[in-house]
N, C-alpha and C positions, 0 to 999 in steps of 0.2 A: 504494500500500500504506500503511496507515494505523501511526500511530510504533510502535501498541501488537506489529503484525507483526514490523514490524522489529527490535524489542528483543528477540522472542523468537525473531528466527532472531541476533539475536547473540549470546545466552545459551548458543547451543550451542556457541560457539566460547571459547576462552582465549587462550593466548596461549605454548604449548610449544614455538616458537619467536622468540619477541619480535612474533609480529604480532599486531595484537588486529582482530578482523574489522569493526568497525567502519570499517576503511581501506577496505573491500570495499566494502562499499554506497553506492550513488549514485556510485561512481567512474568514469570512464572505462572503457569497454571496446571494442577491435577486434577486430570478428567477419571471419577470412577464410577464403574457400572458391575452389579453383580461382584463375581472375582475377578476383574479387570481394571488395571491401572496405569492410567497413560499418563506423560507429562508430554505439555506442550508449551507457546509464547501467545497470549492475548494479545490481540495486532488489530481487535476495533472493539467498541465499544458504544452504542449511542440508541437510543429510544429502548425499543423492546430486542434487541439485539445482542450479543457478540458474537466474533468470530475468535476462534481457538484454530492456530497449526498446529498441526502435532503429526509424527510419522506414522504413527497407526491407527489412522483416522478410519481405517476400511471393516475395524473390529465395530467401529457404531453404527445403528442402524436407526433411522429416522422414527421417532418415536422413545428411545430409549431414554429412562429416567438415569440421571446420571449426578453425585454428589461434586462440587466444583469448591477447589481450596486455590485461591488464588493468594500469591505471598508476593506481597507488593512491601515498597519503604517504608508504607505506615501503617505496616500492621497482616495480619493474615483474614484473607475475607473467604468465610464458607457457607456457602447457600447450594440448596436443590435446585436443578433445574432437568430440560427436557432437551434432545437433538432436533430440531428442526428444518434441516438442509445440513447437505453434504457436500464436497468438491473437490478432488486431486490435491490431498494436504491441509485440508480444513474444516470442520467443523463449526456451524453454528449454531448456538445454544440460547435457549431466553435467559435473559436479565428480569430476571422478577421483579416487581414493584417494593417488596422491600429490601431488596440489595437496592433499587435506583435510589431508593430515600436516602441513604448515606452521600449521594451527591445530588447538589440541586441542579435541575434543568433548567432551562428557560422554560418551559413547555411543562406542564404535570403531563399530560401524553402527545407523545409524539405525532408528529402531522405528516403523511406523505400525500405525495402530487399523484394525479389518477385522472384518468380519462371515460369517466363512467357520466350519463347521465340522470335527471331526475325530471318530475316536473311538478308546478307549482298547481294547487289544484282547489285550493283556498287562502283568504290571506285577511287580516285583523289586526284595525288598529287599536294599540291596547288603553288609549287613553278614550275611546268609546263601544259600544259594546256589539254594534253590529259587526255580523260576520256574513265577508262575501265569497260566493261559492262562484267557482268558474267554471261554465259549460265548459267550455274548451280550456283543458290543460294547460299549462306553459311551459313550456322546455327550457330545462338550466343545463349548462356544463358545470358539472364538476369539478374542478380546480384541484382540490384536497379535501381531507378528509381526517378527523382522529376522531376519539370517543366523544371526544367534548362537542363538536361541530364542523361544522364542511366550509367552505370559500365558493363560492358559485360566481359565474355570470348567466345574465340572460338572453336565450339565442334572439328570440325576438322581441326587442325592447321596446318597440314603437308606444307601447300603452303603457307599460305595467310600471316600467322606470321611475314615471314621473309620480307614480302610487306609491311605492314603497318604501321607507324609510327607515329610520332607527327603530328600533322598539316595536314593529311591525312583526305578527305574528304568523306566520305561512305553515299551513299544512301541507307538506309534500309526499310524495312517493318516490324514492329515491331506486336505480336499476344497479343494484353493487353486483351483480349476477344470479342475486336472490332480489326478491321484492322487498323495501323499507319505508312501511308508511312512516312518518314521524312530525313533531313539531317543533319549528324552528323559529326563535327569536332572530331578527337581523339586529348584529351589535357593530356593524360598518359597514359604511358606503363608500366607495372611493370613483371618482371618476376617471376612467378611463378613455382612450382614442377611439372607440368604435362603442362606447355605452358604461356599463358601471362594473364592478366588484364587487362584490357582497361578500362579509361575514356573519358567518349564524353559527349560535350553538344548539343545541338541542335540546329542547324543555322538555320530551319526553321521547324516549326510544321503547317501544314493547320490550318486554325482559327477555322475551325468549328469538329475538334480534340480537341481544345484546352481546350473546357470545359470537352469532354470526360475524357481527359488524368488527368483533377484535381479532376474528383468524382474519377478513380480507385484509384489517390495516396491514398486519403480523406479515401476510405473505408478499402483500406490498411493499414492506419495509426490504424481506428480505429482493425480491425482484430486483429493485433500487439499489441495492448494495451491489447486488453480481453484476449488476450491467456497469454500477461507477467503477466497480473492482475490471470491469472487461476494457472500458476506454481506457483507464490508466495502464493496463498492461500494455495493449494497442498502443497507445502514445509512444511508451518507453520502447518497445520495438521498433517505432519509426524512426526514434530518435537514434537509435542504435545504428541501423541499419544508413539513417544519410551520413551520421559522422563515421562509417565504416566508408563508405563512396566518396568521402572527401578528400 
């Protein structure tokens, strides 16, 4: 992983309880499962994620509950976690919610970018009480996505733009590749060159969505990672390769 990665999965971390996550990276890490015990070097770190190398990465299998001692400068950190994805030399594993509370995020959950759509299907301003139902739908892009709320635009804004605002209450159906009806607070508007931005968090999500909605972030996150992890390789190849032609 190239510095400029790893700066920016340390950026998400602070320090709310004296550890600064840079202790994390390149550290020691033992991966154990059943009678099985690897050591490997922690090479990322950030939202619901790490990645773990390690040379016998071919003993784990996607799904495998696995105990994790990482021995870093400040201290020895041991938490349970689960395999998630696999790849020629690596492993990665969830970062449970209370291993992340030892470092603060900017983010209580992590946000990744997505290309799914939704559509708005009612919408309510909350400082009066009527609520308006739309015959016709409206189609949002997706932007992003985490537990808390999505980032939308709207595909066709001609009408609705000039209706919606802050504190405006929208009932959507969201298409994550399962169906998510849900309700959304808009808490920003931003203007943009071809219409707005929108941020919303979610006033209610069905419970039994709720797990759905954290495996699509979860495999999002990692999708996102192998692809930043496949341009940096790609890059350093090319680079390789013209100062070898030089």
């Amino acid at each position: 992983m190239s510095m400029a990665m790893k700066q920016d999965a340390l950026k998400r971390y602070g320090s709310k309880e004296g550890y600064d996550a840079e202790v994390l990276i390149n550290c020691r890490a033992v991966v154990a499962k059943d009678d099985f015990v690897s050591t490997g070097i922690l090479t990322y770190a950030q939202g619901d994620i790490m990645e773990i190398e390690l040379p016998e990465y071919e003993v784990f299998q996607l799904g495998d509950k696995t105990k994790m001692t990482l021995y870093t400068k400040s201290g020895l950190f041991v938490f349970h976690s689960t395999v998630v994805a696999r790849e020629p030399g690596s492993l990665i594993v969830i970062n449970p919610p209370e291993n992340r509370k030892k470092f603060s995020e900017k983010r209580e959950f992590p946000r990744v970018d997505v290309k799914n759509i939704g559509y708005i299907v009612g919408f309510q301003n909350i400082t009066q009480k009527e609520q308006h139902h739309l015959e016709n739908p409206i189609e949002i892009s997706i932007k992003n996505i985490s537990m808390n709320g999505i980032g939308f635009i709207i595909n066709d804004n001609s009408m609705i733009d000039g209706i919606l605002h802050k504190k405006c209450m929208l009932q959507v159906e969201l298409d994550l590749g399962f169906e998510m009806p849900c309700r959304l607070e808009i808490i920003r508007k931003e203007k943009q060159e071809d219409g707005y931005y929108y941020g919303a968090s979610f006033e209610s999500v069905p419970a039994e969505q709720s797990n759905a909605l954290r495996g699509f972030i979860l495999r999002n996150q990692i999708q996102t990672y192998f692809e930043q992890k496949r341009d940096e390789e790609f890059k350093k190849a090319m680079e390789k390769k013209s100062a070898a032609n030089q």
